[in-house]
N, C-alpha and C positions, 0 to 999 in steps of 0.2 A: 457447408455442403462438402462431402467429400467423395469424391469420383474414383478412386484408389481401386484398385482390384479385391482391394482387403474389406473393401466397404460389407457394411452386413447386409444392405438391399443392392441389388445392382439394378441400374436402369435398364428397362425395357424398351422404353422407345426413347430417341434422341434426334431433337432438332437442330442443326446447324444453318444460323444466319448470318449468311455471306452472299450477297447480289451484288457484284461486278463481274467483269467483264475477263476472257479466258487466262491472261499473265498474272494477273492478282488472284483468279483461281488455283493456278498452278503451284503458284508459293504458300497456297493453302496445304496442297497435297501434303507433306510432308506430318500434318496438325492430324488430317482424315486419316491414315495411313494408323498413325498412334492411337486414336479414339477408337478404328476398328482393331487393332492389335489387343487392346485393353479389355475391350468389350466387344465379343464376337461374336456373341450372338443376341446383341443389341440391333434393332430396327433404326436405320439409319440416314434422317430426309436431309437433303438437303435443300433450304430455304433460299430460292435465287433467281436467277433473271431467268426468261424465259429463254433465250439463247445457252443455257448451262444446262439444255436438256442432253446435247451429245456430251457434256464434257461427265455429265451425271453417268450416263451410259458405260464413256471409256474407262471411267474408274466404279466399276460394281462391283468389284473387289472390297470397297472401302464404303459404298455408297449405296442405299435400296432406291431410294426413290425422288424426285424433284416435289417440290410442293412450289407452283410459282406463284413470285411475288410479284405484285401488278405496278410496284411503285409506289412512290409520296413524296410530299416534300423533303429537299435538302438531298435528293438520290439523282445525283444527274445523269445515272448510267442510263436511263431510259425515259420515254415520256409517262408521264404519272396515271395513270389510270383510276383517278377518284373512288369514280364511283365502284369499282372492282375493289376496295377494299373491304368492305363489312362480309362481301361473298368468302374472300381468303380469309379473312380471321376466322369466319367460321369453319371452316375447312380445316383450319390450325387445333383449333378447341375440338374438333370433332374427333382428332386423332389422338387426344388425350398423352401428349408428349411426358415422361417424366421429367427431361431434363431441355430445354431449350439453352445452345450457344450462343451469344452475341459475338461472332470472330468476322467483325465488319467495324472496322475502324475503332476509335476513340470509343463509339456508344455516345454521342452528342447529337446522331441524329437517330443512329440505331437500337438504342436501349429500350425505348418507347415504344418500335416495330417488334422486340424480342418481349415484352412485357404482355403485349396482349396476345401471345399465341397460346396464352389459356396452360403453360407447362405446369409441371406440379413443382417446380423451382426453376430458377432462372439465372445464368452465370454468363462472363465475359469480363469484357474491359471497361471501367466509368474514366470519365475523361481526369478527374486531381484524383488527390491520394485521399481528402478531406472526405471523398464519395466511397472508398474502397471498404469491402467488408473482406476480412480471411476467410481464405480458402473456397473463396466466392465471386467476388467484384474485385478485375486486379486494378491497379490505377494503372492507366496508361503511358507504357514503355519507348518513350519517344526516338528513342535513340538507336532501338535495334532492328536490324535489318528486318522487313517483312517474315521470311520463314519464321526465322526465330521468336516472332512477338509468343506465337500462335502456342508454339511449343511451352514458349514462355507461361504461358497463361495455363495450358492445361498441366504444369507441374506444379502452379501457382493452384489446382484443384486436386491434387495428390494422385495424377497420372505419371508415372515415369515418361519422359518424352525428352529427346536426344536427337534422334534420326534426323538430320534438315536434308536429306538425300529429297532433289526432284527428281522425278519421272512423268513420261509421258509414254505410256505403250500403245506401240504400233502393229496393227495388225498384219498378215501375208501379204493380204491384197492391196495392203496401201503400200508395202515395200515392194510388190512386183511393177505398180505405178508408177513409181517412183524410178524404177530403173528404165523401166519404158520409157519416161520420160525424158531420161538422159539422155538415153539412146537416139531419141528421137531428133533430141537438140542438139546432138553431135559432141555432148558434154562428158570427161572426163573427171569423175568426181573427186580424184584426189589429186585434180590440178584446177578446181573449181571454187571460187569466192561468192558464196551467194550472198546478193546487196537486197535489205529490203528496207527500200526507202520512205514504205508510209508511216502513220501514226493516224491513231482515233482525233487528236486535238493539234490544231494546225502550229497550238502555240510550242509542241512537241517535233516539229517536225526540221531536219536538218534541212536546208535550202538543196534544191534538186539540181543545179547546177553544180554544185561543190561535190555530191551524189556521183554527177555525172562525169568531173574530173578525176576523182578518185579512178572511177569503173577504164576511165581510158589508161590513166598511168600502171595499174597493174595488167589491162590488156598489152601494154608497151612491155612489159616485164615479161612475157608470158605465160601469165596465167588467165584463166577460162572465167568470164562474170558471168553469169548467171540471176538476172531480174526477178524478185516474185513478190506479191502482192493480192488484193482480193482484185473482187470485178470494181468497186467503189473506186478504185488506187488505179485505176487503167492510166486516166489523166497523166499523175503524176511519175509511174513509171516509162509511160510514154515518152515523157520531157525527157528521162533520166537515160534512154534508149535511143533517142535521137543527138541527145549533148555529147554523147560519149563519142558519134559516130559510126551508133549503131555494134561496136564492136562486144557487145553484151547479148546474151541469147534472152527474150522477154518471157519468161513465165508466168505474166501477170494474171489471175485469173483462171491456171488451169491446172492448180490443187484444192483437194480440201484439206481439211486442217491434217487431218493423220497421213497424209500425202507429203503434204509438206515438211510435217514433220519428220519422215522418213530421208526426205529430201536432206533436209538439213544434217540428218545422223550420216549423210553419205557424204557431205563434203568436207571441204577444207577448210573453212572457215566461212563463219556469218559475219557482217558490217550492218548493222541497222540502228534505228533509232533505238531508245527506251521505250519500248515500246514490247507489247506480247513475244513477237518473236524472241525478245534475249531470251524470257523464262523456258519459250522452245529450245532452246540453242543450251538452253544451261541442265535443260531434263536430258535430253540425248547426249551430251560432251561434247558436242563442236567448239573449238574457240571461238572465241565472237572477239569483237570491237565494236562497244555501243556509245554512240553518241548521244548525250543526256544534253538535249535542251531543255530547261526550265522544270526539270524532275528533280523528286527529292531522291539523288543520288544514295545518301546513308540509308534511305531506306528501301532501294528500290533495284539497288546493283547486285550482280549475281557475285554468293557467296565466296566463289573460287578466284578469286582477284586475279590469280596467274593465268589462268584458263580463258578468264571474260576481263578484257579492259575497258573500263570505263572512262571516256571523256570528255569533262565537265568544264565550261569556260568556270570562274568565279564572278558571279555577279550577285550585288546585294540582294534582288529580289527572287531568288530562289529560296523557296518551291514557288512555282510558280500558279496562282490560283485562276488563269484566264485561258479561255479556249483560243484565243487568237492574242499573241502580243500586243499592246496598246504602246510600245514605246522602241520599235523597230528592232524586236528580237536581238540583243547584246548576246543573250546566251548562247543562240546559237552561230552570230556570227565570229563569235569569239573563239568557235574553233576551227581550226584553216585545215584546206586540202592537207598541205605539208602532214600535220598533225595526224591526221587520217591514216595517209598514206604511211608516215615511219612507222606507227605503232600496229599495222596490217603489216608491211613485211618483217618487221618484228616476230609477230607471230607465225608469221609463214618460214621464218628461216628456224623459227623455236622446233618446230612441229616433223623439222627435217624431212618435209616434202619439196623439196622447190622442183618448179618446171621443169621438163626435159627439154 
């Protein structure tokens, strides 16, 4: 198959299958971004979770429409929805795709999901090389960072593709929020650290007391912390809001996504887990300091190493395949306040804002 601009048929319609969750969609962007550059006036769905209907939305630039997938086995992004399957397949087949993407992992559980949407041919990643066809099935590139697989793949189907820039564009009205909301919490955004201490999988998550050390030693410093989180994460920013002594302003629960993300293009740096938020933090340019418990680091850290520091204990069983630690979290307690905190003022003295 050849995807090329040069090709003698260009595809008309093209399905992209990718059901996760918004940070792994993000490091897609950069793959959509090239596929609509290539092909522009190619129809273009994307195959995902029902949650990727605003993320569909914010990029329609790159994107026509959601077609969502209900779930199956080996997709632990969501609960599976059985019997919703025979309905989407045919929903798949009725749109009569030329080209269907597998750009959702290895293809070990996804190939099978990209096979029956009825396309007129079918491309992505098979998990060895023994399975790969040229310029069609790439064998899966274990070692490159997420953006890059993607790109990876569609130059592996004779699209030029280079660009690993993310973005995330934010509307007026979610940056006039945004300052309102500063305003509101007496926050000075270019003397402001925003901490966000949840994650989707607990086995992800840094310990909220170390969270909460951290938020007190840079209020000692004088700099301005700034809590945010969804409504689910109330809990845990809560602990992280009280340990500190309260000296953090709590935003938990009162942005949404392109709010927050505005948010974060306004401060001074982000501190949060591996978790969605870096790939916000790494679209708009804030520096970050992300704490990787039990992720696959090589493949999951934002590009700009100088920009976004990544800190990883070393432990043998990394990546880690458990929603909750079974053996008392080493990864994450293997990285200390201290650690934290030098490589945040680090960045804070880099950036040549420090407090007045």
């Amino acid at each position: 198959m050849n995807l090329s601009a040069n090709a003698s048929v260009q595809p008309a319609r093209i399905a992209v299958f990718r059901a996760l969750q918004l940070g792994d969609m993000l490091c897609a962007v950069p793959a959509l971004r090239t596929l609509r550059h290539a092909f522009p006036s190619a129809h273009i769905t994307l195959v995902g979770l029902p949650g990727a209907r605003g993320f569909a939305q914010r990029f329609d630039r790159y994107i026509d429409d959601l077609l969502e997938f209900p779930g199956a086995a080996g997709f632990p992004e969501q609960a599976a929805r059985l019997q919703a399957l025979p309905g989407f397949y045919r929903q798949a087949q009725a749109r009569a795709f030329d080209v269907a993407l597998q750009c959702h992992g290895s293809g070990k559980h996804s190939n099978d999901i990209v096979r029956c949407l009825g396309a007129r041919q079918w491309a992505g990643f098979v998990p060895t090389q023994a399975e790969a066809v040229p310029g069609c099935r790439m064998a899966w590139p274990d070692r490159l960072p997420e953006p890059l697989r993607y790109l990876a793949l569609l130059r592996y189907l004779g699209v030029p593709a280079f660009d690993s820039t993310l973005e995330l564009p934010v509307s007026a009205q979610e940056q006039a929020a945004a300052g309102a909301l500063l305003r509101h919490a007496n926050l000075d955004p270019g003397r402001t650290v925003l901490m966000h201490v949840g994650a989707r999988l607990p086995s992800r998550r840094w310990p909220t007391g170390r969270f909460a050390a951290v938020a007190a030693g840079l209020a000692g410093l004088g700099w301005q912390v700034a809590l945010t989180g969804t409504d689910d994460e109330a809990t845990l920013v809560a602990e992280v809001w009280r340990g500190c002594g309260m000296r953090a302003a709590n935003l938990c629960g009162r942005t949404t996504l392109g709010e927050l993300a505005a948010l974060t293009g306004r401060c001074r740096l982000v501190i949060c887990n591996d978790t969605g938020l870096s790939h916000v933090a790494a679209a708009v340019r804030t520096p970050s300091v992300v704490i990787a418990s039990g992720s696959d680091v090589r493949r999951w850290a934002p590009l700009d190493s100088r920009r976004h520091v990544v800190i990883a204990a070393n432990v043998p069983c990394r990546p880690c395949s458990h929603a909750v630690c079974p053996i008392g979290h080493p990864c994450a307690l293997g990285v200390s306040v201290d650690d934290v905190l030098a490589r945040a003022r680090r960045q804070l003295d880099e950036s040549h804002h420090a407090p007045s």
